[in-house]
C-alpha positions, 0 to 999 in steps of 0.5 A: 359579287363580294364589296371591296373592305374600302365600301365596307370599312367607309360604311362602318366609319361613317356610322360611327362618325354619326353615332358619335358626333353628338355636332362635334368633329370627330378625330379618325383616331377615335373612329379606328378604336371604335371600329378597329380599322387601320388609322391609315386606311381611314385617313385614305377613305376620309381624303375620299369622303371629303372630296366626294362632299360627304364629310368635311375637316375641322381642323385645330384642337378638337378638330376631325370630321363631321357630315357634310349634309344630315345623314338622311341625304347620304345614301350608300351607293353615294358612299360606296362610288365615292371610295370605290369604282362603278356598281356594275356586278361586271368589270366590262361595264361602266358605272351607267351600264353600258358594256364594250363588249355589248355586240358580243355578250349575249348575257349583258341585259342580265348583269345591267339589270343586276347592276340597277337593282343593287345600284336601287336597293343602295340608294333606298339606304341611308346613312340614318338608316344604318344608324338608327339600326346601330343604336338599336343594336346598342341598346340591346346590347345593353339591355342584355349585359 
């Protein structure tokens, strides 16, 4: 099972976005120098992120985006189902885990229970999480140049 580069470039953006917020907005265009992610792509998982209330816009001189809640309350799997589809490791499931094709598919307890622990271990991360391993790479990296 592979993420798709929307989950993984919104991860990355909202990490830099709180690394560099500071309570300041933060443009897009500074986040895609930062993370070298196309300003376009951002633009689209910013539109996603606001509407699934995990940033919000400020708009006019110095405007950009800030979180909508601390990073504390943000967990992944919120992330990750605001910009993409379901969890479930299967195309077949739906995001609760239920499966059309349940009478037939001899293996479904399997793939629910895979879909649980990845939807569990997403939700036990959040966005502080990611970012206090940030500046700690930070730090090392400086430390080392």
């Amino acid at each position: 099972m592979r993420m798709s580069t929307k989950a993984q470039y919104a991860v990355r953006a909202l990490v830099s976005l709180n690394l560099t917020s500071d309570g300041r907005p933060v443009s897009i265009k500074e986040i895609s120098q930062i993370e070298k992610i196309s300003l376009h792509y951002l633009e689209q998982l910013f539109v996603k992120l606001r509407r699934g209330g995990i940033v919000n816009s400020v708009r006019g001189p110095g405007g950009g985006y800030v979180l909508a809640r601390s990073a504390a309350d943000i967990s992944m799997d919120q992330v990750i189902e605001t910009v993409e589809e379901a969890l479930m490791p299967l195309s077949c499931m739906d995001a609760d885990g239920s499966c059309n094709c349940e009478a037939e598919c001899t293996t479904q307890s399997v793939w629910h229970g895979l879909g649980m622990q990845i939807r569990s271990f997403l939700a036990s991360v959040s966005l502080e999480d990611l970012t206090n391993d940030g500046r700690r790479q930070l730090a090392c990296r400086v430390a080392n140049i």
